[in-house]
Every structure is written in C-alpha cells, then in structure tokens.
NUBA-222852 format. One record per residue (C-alpha): residue number from 1; chain; x, y, z. Coordinates in pm, 1 decimal, always signed. Layout:
REM residues N
REC     k   c         px         py         pz
REC   NUM   A          X          Y          Z
...
This chain:
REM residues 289
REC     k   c         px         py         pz
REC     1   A    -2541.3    +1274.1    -2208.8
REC     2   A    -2260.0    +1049.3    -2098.4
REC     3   A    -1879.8    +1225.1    -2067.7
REC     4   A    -1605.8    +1100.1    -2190.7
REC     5   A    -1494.6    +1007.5    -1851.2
REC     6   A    -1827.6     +804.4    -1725.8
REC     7   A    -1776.4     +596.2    -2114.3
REC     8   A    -1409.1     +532.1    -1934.8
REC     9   A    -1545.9     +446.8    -1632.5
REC    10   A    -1771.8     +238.5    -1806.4
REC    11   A    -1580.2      +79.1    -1949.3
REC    12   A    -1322.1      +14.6    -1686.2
REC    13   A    -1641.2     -170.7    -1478.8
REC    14   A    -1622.4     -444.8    -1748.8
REC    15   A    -1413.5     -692.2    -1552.3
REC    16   A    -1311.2     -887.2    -1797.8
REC    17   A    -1211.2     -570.2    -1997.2
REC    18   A    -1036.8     -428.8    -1695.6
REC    19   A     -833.4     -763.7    -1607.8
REC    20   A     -685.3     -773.4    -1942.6
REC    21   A     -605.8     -428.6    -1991.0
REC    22   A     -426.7     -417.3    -1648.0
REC    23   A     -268.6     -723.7    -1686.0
REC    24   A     -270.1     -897.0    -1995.5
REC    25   A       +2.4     -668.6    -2115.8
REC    26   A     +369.7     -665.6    -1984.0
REC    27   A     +300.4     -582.7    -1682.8
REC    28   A     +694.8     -460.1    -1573.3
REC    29   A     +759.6     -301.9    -1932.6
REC    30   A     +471.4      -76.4    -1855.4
REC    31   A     +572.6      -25.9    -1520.0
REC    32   A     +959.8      +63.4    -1587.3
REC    33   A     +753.4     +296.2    -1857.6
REC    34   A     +522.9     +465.8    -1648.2
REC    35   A     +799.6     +533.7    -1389.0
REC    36   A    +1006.6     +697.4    -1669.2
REC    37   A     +760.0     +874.2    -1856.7
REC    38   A     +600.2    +1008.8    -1476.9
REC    39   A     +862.9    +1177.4    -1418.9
REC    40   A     +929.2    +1392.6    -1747.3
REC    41   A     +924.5    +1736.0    -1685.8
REC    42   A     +790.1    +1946.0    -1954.3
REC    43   A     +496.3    +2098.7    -1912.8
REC    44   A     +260.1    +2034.4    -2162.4
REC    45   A     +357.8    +1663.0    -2102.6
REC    46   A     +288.0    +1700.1    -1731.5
REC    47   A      -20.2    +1857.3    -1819.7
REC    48   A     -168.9    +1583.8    -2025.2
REC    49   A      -57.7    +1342.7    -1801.5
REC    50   A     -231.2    +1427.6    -1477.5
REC    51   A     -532.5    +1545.6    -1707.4
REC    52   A     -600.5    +1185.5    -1812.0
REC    53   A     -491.0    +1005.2    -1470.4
REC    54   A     -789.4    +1275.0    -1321.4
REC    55   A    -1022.5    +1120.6    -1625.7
REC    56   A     -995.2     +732.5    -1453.9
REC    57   A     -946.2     +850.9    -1110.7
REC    58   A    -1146.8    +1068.3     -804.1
REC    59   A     -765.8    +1276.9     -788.8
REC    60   A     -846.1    +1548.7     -551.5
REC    61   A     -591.0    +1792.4     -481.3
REC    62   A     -732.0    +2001.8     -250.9
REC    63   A     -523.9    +1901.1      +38.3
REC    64   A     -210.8    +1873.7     -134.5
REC    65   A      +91.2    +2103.5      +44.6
REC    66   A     +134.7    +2192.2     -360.5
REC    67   A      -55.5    +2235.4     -608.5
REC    68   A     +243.2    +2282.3     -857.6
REC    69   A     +431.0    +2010.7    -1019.4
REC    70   A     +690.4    +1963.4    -1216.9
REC    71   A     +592.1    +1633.9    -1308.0
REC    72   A     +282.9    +1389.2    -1298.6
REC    73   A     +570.3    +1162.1    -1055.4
REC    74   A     +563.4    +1511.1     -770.0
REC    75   A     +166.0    +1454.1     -824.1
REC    76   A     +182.8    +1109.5     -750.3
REC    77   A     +406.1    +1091.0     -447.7
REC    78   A     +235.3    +1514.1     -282.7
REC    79   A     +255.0    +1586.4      +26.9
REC    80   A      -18.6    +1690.8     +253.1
REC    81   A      -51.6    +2035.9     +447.9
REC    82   A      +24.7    +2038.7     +759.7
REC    83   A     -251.2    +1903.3     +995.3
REC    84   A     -431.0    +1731.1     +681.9
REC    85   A     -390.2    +1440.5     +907.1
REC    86   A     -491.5    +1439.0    +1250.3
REC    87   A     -297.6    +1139.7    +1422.8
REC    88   A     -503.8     +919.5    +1689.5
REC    89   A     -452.5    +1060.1    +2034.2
REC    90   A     -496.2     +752.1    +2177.0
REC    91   A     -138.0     +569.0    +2306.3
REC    92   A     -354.9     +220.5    +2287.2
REC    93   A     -412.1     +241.5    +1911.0
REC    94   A     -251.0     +144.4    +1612.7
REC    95   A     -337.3     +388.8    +1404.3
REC    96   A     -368.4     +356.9     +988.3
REC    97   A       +4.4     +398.3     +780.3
REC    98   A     -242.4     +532.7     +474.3
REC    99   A     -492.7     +667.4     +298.5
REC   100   A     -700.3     +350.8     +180.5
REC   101   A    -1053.2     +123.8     +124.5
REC   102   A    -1042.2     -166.5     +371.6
REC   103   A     -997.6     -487.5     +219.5
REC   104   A    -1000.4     -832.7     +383.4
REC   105   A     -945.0     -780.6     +770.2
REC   106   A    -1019.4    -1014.9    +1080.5
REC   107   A     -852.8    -1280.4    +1261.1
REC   108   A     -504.1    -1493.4    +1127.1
REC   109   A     -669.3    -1834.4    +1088.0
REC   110   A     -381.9    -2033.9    +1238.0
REC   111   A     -143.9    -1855.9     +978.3
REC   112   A     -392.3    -1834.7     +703.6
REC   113   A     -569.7    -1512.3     +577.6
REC   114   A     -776.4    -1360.8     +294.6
REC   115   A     -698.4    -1133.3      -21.7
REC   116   A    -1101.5    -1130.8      -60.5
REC   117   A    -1357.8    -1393.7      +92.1
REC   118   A    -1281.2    -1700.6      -18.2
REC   119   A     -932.9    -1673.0     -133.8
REC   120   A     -719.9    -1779.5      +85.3
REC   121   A     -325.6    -1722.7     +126.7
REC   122   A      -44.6    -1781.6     +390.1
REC   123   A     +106.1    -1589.7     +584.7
REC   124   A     +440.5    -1775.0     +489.6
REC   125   A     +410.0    -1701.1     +171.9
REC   126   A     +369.1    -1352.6     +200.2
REC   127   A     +634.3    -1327.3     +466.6
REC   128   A     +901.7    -1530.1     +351.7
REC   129   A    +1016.6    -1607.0     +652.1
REC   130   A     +855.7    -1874.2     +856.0
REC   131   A     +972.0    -1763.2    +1221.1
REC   132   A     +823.6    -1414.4    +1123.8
REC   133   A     +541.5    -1574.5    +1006.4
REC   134   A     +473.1    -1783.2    +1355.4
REC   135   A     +474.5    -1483.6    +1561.4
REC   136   A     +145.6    -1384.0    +1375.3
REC   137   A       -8.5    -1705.9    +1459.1
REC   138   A     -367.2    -1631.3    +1543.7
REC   139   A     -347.2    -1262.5    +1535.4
REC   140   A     -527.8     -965.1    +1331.7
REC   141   A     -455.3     -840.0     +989.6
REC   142   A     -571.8     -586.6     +786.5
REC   143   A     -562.3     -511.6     +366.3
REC   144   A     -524.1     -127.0     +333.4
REC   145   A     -579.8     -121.3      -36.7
REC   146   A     -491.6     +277.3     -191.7
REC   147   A     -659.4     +372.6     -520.2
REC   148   A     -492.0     +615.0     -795.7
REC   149   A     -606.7     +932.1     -674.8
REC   150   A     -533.7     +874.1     -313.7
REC   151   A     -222.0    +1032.9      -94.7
REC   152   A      +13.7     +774.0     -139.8
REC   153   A     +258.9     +805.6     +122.4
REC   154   A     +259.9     +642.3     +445.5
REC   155   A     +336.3     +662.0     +794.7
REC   156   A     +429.5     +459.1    +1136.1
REC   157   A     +104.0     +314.9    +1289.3
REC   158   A     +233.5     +405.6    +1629.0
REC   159   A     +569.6     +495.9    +1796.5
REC   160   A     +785.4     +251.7    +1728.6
REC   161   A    +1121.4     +113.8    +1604.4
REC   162   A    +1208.4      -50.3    +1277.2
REC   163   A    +1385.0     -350.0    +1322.8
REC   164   A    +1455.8     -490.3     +962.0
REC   165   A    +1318.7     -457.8     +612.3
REC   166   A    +1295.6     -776.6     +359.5
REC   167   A    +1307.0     -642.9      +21.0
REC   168   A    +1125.1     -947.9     -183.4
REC   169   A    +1128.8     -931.2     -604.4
REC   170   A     +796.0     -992.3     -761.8
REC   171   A     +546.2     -922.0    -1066.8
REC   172   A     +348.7     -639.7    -1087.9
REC   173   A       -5.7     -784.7    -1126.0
REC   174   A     -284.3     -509.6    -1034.3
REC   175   A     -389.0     -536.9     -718.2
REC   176   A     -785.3     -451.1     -786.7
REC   177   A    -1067.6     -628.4     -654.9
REC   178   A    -1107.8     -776.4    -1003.2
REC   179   A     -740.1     -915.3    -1012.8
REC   180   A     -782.8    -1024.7     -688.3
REC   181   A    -1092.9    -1241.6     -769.0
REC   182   A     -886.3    -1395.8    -1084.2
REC   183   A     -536.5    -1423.7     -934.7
REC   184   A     -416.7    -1695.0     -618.3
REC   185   A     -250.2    -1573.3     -350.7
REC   186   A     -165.1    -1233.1     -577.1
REC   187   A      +10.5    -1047.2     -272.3
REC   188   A     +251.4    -1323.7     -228.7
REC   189   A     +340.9    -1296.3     -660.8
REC   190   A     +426.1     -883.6     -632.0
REC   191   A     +723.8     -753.4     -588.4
REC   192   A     +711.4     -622.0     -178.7
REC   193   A     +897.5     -497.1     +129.0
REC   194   A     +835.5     -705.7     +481.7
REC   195   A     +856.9     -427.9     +718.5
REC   196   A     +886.9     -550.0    +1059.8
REC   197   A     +832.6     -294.1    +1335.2
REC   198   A     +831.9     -331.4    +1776.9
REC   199   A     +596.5      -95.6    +1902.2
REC   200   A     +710.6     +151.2    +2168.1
REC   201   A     +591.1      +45.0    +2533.8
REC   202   A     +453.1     -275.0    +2501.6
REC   203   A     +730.8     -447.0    +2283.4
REC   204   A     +450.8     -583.8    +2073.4
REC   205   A     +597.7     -688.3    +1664.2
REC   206   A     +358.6     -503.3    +1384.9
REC   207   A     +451.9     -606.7    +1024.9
REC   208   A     +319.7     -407.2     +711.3
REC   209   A     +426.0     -544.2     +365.9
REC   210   A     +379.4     -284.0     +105.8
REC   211   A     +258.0     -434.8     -172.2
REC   212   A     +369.2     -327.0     -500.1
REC   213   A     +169.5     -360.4     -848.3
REC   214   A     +124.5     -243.9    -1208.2
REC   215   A     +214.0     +125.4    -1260.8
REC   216   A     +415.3      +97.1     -906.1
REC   217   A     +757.6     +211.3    -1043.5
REC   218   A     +913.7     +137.4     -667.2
REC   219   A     +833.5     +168.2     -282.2
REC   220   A    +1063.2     +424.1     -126.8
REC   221   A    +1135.7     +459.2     +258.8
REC   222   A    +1233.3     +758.0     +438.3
REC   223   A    +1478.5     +601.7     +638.1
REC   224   A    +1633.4     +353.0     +391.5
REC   225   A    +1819.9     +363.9      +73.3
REC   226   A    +1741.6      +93.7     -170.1
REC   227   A    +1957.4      -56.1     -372.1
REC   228   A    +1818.8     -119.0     -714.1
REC   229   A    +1955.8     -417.9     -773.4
REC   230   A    +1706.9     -557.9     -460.0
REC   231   A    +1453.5     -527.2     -772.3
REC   232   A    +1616.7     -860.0     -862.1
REC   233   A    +1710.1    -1238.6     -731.0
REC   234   A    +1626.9    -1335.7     -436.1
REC   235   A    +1483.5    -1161.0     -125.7
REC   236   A    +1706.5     -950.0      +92.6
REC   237   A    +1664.4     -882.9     +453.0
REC   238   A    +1804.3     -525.4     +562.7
REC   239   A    +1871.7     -485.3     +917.5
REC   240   A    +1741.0     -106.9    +1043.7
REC   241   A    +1701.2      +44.6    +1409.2
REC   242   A    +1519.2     +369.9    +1257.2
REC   243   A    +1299.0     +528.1    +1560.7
REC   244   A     +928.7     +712.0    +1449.7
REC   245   A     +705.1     +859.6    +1627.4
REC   246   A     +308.5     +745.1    +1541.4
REC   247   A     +268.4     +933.7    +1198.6
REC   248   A     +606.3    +1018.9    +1086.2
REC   249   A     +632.5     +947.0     +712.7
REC   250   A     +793.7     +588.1     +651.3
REC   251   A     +794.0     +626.2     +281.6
REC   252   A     +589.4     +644.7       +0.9
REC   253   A     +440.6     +465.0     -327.6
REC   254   A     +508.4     +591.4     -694.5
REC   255   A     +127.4     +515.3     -778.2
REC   256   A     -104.5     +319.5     -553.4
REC   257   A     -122.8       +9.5     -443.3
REC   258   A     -169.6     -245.1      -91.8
REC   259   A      -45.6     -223.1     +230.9
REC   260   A     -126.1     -545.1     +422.6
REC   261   A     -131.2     -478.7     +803.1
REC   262   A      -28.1     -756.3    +1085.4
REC   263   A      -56.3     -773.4    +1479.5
REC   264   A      +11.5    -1027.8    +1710.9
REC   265   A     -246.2    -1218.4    +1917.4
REC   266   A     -427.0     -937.0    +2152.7
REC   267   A     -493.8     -717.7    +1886.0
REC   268   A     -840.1     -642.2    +1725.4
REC   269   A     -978.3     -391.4    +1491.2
REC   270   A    -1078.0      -76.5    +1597.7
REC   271   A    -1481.6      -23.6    +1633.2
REC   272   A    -1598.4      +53.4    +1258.9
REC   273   A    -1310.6     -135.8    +1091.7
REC   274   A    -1461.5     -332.7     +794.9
REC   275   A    -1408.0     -449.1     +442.1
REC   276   A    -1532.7     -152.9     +184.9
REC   277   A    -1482.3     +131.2     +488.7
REC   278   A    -1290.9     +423.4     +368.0
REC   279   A     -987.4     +503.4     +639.4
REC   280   A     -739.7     +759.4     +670.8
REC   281   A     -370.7     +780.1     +764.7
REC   282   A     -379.1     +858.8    +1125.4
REC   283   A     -723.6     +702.4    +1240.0
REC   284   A     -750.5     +429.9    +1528.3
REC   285   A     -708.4      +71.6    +1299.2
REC   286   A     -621.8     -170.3    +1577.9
REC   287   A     -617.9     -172.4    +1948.8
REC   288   A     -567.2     -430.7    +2232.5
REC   289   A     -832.9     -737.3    +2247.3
C-alpha cells in the first residue's frame, strides 16, 4: 500500500507537474510568504509545518545541536553538534562550504561552464563583474546543490579572508534538476551574493555565489549585515576584510538552495568529486593540479 508521502513523492517525480508547481506560481509572493509564515511561532503551527516539509523531504534531525524549535524557520537554519563535522586536515584542500549533491563540476571552458550537461552559462553572467570573471579563466568550478532537508548553513572552504561581497537582485526560480533542464542560464536569473575570498598562504582568489531560489526567504552571513533594500535595483558590491578559519560558519540559507564553487587555474577536484556524489561540509572538494 502506497503512503501518503510516496503518492507525494510521486507525484513530485512528474516533471512537468513539479516545474509548474515550483514555478509557475509567483515565485517571490510565495517566497516573501514562506519566509513569514516560517517563522510563526505557535506551536501547533510549527508543528504542522515541519510535519509536512518531513512528508516531501529526507529531514533528518538526528544531528541537529536542537531538537526544539520555536519555529519551522530555527528548523530550517539548526545548527549541528559539535564535531558533526569533521573539517579536512589537510592545509592543501579546499574543503566543501555545505552539505550538498554535486552538480555540474570540471574545468572553466575559457569562461564558460555548466548548470547540467549541455547547458551552458558564463561566468560573466553569473559574476557580474568581468575582471572577477577573468581571473577564473580556465580554472575549476563546482555546483554544490542543498536539498530541503539538508543542514543549510555554510562554512569557509579553507582559512581565508573575505575580501568583498556583491549582493546581486534576482528571481527566485527553483533551482532543481528539472528547472535546470527547462530554464537558460537559471543561476545567472536568481537573486545571489558573489563572495570573493583569498585563501590563507598561497594568496590564491576562491569565489562561491550562493544561489538563492523559491522558498529562499534570504542568504544571511555571519560577518555581514544586509541591508534589505540590496533585495532591490541594481547589484551592490560590499567591501569586507572578515578573517575565518577553514570551517567557521559564513552564513546560512533560510531553505535550500546552490552554492556554485570557483578556483583559479591549478586547482582540480578532489579524488571522488563527481556530478550525483553526496558531499559534506568539511570534506576535501578541491586541491592543487
């Protein structure tokens, strides 16, 4: 006998079903919704609320520092016990920022890489800033795509300092593989921050852009106020000189979403790295070619 959870999943497989229920609607109504109604606390609300987000999602609380909530938004954005996470030893690696399924990953094609096989976007785009964009010329990038139920904060790939964050408005299209099949150059449409980081020691530039989507009610950094009216107009570069040590939280989702990872020339993934692998926040990613 089917559950009423496997008729959802069901369901949810039909692409054609899923792609207009996660996007055929409007897509930041239901997001400046979701962020509100997330973060209602009243219990029986709360309740519900995680009870159905467990019914489309593998949610598994097990390692959570909490397991009470006052709100399905505390759920969403847990913290981990302590040592949940074991961080890369290894000073040579560039270690994962989050919990995720590897997407498209490989070598910058001049300055031209992939949401999935065959669809192409670049790097300018996504970027917004074509000197930025140069410096990844020929290097390695990486799609660190989070589901619902994952952790959904993330963390500095390796010691490092923050030079500047670009705050760039955007949609809110869903960023599953289904959407990403349907929708050009998608990660360059969201609403996204253009993180650029100088690793400790060898001076190298890493970049993630944290990619919004549907549901995401707003990226939050540790080290960075946002101004809500960045939400708006046109994109805003933030200059920063925040210090991290490999792991320390940078900041965290409100739901899940994409973190698109970039190196310079001389990087390469990690052994093992490929598209479908399930990765962790804190295992080697990248490492010199």
């Amino acid at each position: 006998m089917m559950t009423p959870r496997s008729v959802l999943a069901r369901i949810a497989a039909q692409e054609d079903i899923n792609f207009v229920l996660t996007n055929r609607i409007p897509r930041r109504l239901a997001t400046r919704f979701v962020g509100w109604f997330g973060k209602i606390e009243q219990p029986l609300v709360r309740d519900l609320s995680i009870g159905l987000w467990r019914m489309f999602s593998d949610l598994d609380l097990s390692e959570a520092k909490s397991t009470r909530f006052r709100s399905m938004h505390e759920c969403f954005t847990r913290e981990l016990k302590e040592g949940a996470r074991p961080i890369d030893p290894d000073p040579d690696t560039i270690v994962s920022p989050c919990d995720a399924i590897v997407g498209a990953c490989g070598p910058v094609e001049g300055t031209r890489v992939f949401q999935i096989k065959g669809s192409p976007y670049e790097l300018r785009d996504l970027l917004v800033d074509p000197a930025l964009c140069e410096l990844y010329r020929d290097g390695t990038y990486v799609t660190l795509r989070l589901t619902a139920g994952m952790y959904h904060r993330f963390h500095a790939p390796h010691d490092l300092r923050v030079e500047s964050v670009t705050y760039v408005p955007g949609d809110t299209w869903n960023v599953n593989p289904i959407a990403l099949k349907r929708i050009t150059a998608l990660f360059c449409r969201n609403e996204r921050a253009v993180v650029r980081t100088r690793l400790a020691g060898s001076g190298a530039l890493v970049t993630l852009v944290p990619v919004a989507a549907i549901l995401v009610a707003g990226l939050r950094f540790r080290f960075l106020d946002l101004d809500p009216d960045l939400r708006t107009g046109e994109p805003r570069r933030i200059a920063c000189g925040a210090v991290m040590a490999k792991g320390d939280e940078m900041g965290w989702f409100e739901h899940g979403s994409t973190i698109v990872v970039l190196a310079q020339r001389g990087t390469a993934l990690c052994a093992g790295i490929g598209e479908g692998r399930r990765i962790r926040m804190g295992e080697a990613l990248l490492r010199p070619s």
